[in-house]
C-alpha positions in Angstrom: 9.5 -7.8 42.0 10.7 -8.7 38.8 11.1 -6.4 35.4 7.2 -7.4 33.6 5.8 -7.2 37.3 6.6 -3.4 37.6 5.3 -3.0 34.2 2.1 -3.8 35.2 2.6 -2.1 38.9 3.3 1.2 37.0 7.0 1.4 37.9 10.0 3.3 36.9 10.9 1.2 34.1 7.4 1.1 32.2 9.1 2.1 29.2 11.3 -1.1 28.9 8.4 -3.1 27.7 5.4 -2.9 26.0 1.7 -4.4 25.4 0.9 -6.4 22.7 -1.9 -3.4 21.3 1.1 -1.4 21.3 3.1 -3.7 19.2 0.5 -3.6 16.7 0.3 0.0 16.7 3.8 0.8 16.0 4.1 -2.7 13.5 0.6 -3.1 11.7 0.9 -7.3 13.1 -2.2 -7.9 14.9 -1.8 -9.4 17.7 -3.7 -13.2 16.5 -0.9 -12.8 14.0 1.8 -12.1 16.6 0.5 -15.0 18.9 0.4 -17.7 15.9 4.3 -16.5 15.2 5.0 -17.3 18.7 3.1 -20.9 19.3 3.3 -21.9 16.1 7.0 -21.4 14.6 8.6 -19.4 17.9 9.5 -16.3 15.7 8.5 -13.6 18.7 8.7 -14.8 22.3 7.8 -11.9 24.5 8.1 -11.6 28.5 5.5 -12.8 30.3 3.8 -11.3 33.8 2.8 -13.4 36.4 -0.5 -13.3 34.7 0.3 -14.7 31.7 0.3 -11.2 29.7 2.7 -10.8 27.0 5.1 -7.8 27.5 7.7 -7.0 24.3 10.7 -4.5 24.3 13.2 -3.2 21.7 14.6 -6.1 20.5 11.3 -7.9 19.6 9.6 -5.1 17.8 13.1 -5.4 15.6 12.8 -9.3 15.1 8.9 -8.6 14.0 10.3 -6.2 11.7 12.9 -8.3 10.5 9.8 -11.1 10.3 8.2 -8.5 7.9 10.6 -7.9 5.8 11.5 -11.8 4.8 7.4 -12.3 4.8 7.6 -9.1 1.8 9.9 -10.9 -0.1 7.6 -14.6 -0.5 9.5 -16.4 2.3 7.1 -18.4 4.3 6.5 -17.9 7.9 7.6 -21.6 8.1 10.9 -21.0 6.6 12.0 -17.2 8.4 13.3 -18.4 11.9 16.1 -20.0 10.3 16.5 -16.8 8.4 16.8 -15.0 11.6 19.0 -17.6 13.2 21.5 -17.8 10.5 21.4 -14.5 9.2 21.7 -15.1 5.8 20.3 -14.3 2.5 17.9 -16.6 0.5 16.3 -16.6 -3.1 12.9 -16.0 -3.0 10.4 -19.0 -2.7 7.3 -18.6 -4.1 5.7 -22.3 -4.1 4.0 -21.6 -1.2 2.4 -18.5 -2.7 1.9 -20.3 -5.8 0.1 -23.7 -4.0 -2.2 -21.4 -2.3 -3.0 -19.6 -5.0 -3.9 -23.1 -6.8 -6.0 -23.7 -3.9 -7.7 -20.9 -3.9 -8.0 -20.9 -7.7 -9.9 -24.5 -7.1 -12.0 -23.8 -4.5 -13.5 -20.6 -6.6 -14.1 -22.7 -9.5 -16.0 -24.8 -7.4 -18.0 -22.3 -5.8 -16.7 -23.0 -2.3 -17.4 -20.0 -0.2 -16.4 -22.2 3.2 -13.4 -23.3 2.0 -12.4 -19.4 0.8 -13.3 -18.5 4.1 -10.8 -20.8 5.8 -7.7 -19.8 3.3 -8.3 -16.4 4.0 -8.8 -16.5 7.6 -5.9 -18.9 8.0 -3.3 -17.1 5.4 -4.3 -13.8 7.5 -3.5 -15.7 10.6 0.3 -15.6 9.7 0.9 -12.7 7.1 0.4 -9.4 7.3 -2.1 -8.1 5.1 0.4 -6.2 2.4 2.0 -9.6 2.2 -0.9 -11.3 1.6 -2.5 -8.3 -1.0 0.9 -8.3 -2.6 1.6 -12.6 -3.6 -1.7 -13.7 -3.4 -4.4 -11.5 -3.7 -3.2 -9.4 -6.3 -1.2 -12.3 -8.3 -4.9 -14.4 -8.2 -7.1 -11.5 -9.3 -4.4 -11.2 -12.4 -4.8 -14.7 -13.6 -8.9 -14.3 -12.7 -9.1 -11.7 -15.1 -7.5 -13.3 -17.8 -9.1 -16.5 -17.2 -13.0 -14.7 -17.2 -11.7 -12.9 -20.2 -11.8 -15.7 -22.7 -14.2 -18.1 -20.6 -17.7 -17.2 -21.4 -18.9 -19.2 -18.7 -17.0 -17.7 -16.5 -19.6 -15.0 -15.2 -21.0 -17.3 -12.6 -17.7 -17.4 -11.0 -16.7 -13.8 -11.1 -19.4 -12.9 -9.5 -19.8 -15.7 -6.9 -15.4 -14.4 -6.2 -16.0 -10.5 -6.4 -19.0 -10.9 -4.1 -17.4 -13.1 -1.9 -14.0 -10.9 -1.5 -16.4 -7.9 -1.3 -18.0 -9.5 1.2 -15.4 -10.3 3.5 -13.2 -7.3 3.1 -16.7 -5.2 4.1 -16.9 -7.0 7.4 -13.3 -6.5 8.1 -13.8 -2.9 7.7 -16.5 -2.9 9.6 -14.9 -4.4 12.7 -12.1 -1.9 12.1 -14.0 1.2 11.8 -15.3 0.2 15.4 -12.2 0.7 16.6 -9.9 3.5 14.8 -10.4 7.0 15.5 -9.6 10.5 13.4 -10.8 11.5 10.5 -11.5 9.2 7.6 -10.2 8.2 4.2 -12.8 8.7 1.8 -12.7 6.2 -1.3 -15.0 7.4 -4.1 -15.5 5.4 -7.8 -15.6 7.4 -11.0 -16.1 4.4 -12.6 -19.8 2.2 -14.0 -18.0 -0.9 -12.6 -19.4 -2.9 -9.8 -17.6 -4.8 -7.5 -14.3 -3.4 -8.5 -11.6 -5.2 -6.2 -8.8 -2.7 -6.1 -10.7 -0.3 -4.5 -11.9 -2.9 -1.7 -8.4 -4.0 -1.2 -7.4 -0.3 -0.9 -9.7 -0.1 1.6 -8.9 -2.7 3.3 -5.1 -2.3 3.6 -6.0 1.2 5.1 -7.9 -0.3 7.6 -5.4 -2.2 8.8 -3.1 0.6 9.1 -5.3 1.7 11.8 -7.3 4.4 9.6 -10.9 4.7 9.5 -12.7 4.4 6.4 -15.4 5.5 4.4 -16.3 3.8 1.0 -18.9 4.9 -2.1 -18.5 2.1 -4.2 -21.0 3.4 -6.9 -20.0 6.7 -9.3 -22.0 9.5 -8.1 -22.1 13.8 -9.6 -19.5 15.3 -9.2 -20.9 17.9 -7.6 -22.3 15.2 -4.8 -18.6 14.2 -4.5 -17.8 18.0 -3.8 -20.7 17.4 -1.2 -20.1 14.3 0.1 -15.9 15.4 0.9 -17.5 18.6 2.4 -19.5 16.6 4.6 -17.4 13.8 5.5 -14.0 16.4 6.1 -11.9 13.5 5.6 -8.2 13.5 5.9 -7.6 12.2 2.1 -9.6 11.4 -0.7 -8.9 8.4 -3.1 -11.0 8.3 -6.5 -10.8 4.8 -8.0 -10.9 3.5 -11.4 -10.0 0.7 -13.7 -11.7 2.7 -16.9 -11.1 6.0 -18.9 -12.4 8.6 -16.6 -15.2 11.2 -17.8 -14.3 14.5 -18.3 -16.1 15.7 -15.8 -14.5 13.8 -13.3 -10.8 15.2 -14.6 -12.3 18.4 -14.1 -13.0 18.0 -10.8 -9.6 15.7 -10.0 -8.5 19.2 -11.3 -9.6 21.3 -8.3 -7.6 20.9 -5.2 -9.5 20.5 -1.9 -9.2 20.8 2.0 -7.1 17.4 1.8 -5.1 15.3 -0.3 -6.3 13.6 -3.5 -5.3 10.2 -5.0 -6.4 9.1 -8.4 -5.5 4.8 -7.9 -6.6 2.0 -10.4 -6.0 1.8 -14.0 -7.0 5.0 -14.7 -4.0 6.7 -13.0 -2.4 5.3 -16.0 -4.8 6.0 -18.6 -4.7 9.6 -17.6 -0.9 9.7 -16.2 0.0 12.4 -18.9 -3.0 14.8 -18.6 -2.6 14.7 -14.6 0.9 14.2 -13.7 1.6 17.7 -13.3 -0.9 18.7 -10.7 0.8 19.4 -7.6 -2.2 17.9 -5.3 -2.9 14.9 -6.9 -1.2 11.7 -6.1 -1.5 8.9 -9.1 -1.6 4.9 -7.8 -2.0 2.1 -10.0 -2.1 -0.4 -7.7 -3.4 -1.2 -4.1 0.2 -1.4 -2.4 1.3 2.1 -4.2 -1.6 3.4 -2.6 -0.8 2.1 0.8 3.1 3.4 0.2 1.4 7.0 -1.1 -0.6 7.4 1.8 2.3 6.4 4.3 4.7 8.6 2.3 2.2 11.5 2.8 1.9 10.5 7.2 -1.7 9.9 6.7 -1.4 6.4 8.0 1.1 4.5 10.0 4.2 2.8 8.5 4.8 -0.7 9.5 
C-alpha cells in the first residue's frame, strides 16, 4: 500500500498529505481555481489515490503560495511556472490586467451582461479573488467613475454595471454563507448611496475567506444599528461609506461595542482626523485594507 492509499485507509502517516478542502482552507484558492492551475498551466500537481483524488503535502501548499504571491504582483497565471522554475525576479506585467480591463470596459458599454458573466467567471477560474479585486476590479471601477462623471449619458450604464456586479457578488455570497460557519461580519451603510460597490466587494472578499456574512446595504437609525448588532452578535462590524458621515452616525462610531468596529470607504478618510484616536475603531479606505484589517485582527483567515 502506497503513501496516498494509507491516507485514505486512515494510516499512520495521515498527516503527510492533505485534501483539496483543506488546501483551500489554509490558502483561500478554491479548489476550481487549484484544478485549472494544475490542467491548464501545471503550476500544482498533487498526489493522486487510486481513485483519482488529489492529495497535497508541504511542499505544494508552499508552491500555491509562492503562486500567490507572483499572481499579487500582476504576473499572469500563464507566465508564473517559469517564475517558479527559474527562480527569478521579474517587472511587473500588467497588459494582461490592462486587456481585460479593456474588455470588460467594452462589453459594459455595450450592455453585455453574458459576456461580463464569462470574464468574471473565467478571470475567477485562475485568480484568487484579492488578485482579481486588487488589478481589475478596483482599477475598472476607478476609470468607471471618472468616465460617468463627465458622461451624461452615462447613467444607463452605471446602473446596468452596479446592478450587474451587485448582482453577481450577492449570489456568490449566497453560496458562501451556505457553507461557512461562526458568527458573522455585519456590514452596515451610513450612507444615501445605492449600489455602492466597495461595500459589495468587501463583502465579497470576506466571503471568500471563509466568513459568513451579513449585509444592510441601505442606511438605517442608529439606534436600529445598535439593534440590529445586538441581535445579529456578530464577530465584527464594518460601517461603509463613500460620503461625509452624519453626525449621528460619528456618535455612535463613537461608542465601542461587544466586537470590533471598522469605518471602510471614503469616509474613513473624510473623518480620519476626528476618529483616528479611538482605540476600537479600525479606519479602511479601501476593500483590500479591509480584508488586511480583519486578517490583522484574526477574524478571518490569512491566505
Amino acid at each position: 500500500m502506497n503513501r496516498d492509499e494509507r491516507y485514505v485507509a486512515g494510516g499512520k502517516d495521515n498527516g503527510d498529505f492533505l485534501p483539496i478542502r483543506e488546501v483551500t482552507r489554509l490558502t483561500g484558492v478554491n479548489p476550481v481555481t487549484l484544478r485549472a492551475w494544475e490542467r491548464r498551466y501545471g503550476l500544482i500537481r498533487p498526489h493522486r489515490t487510486s481513485k483519482g483524488h488529489r492529495l497535497y503535502d508541504d511542499s505544494h501548499i508552499q508552491q500555491i503560495r509562492e503562486v500567490l504571491s507572483w499572481l499579487a504582483r500582476g504576473v499572469a497565471v500563464s507566465q508564473v511556472r517559469g517564475l517558479l522554475h527559474e527562480k527569478a525576479a521579474t517587472l511587473t506585467d500588467d497588459s494582461i490586467w490592462t486587456e481585460e480591463k479593456q474588455h470588460w470596459l467594452h462589453c459594459i458599454g455595450q450592455l453585455a451582461e453574458r459576456r461580463l458573466d464569462d470574464g468574471f467567471n473565467r478571470t475567477l477560474a485562475l485568480y484568487p479573488a484579492e488578485t482579481m479585486c486588487r488589478h481589475l476590479l478596483l482599477p475598472l471601477l476607478d476609470e468607471l467613475q471618472q468616465r460617468w462623471s463627465v458622461l451624461n449619458s452615462a447613467r444607463v450604464e452605471q446602473v446596468f454595471f452596479l446592478s450587474w456586479l451587485r448582482s453577481k457578488l450577492e449570489t456568490r455570497l449566497y453560496h458562501g454563507n451556505c457553507l461557512h460557519r461562526g458568527a458573522p461580519l455585519l456590514l452596515l451603510s451610513l450612507s444615501d448611496q445605492h449600489m455602492q460597490p466597495g461595500l459589495w466587494l468587501c463583502a465579497w472578499l470576506a466571503s471568500t475567506s471563509g466568513c459568513p456574512v451579513r449585509i444592510l446595504d441601505q442606511a438605517i437609525a442608529p439606534a436600529d444599528i445598535s439593534r440590529s448588532i445586538a441581535l445579529i452578535s456578530p464577530r465584527a462590524v464594518i460601517f461603509h461609506s463613500d460620503q461625509r458621515v452624519a453626525p449621528e452616525y460619528l456618535r455612535l462610531l463613537a461608542n465601542k461595542h461587544d466586537c470590533p468596529q471598522l469605518l471602510c470607504g471614503l469616509a474613513a478618510n473624510i473623518h480620519h482626523g476626528a476618529l483616528c484616536e479611538s482605540l476600537h475603531l479600525h479606519l479602511a479606505d479601501s476593500p483590500l485594507s479591509v480584508l488586511h484589517c480583519l486578517q490583522r485582527l484574526n477574524l478571518i483567515a490569512r491566505c
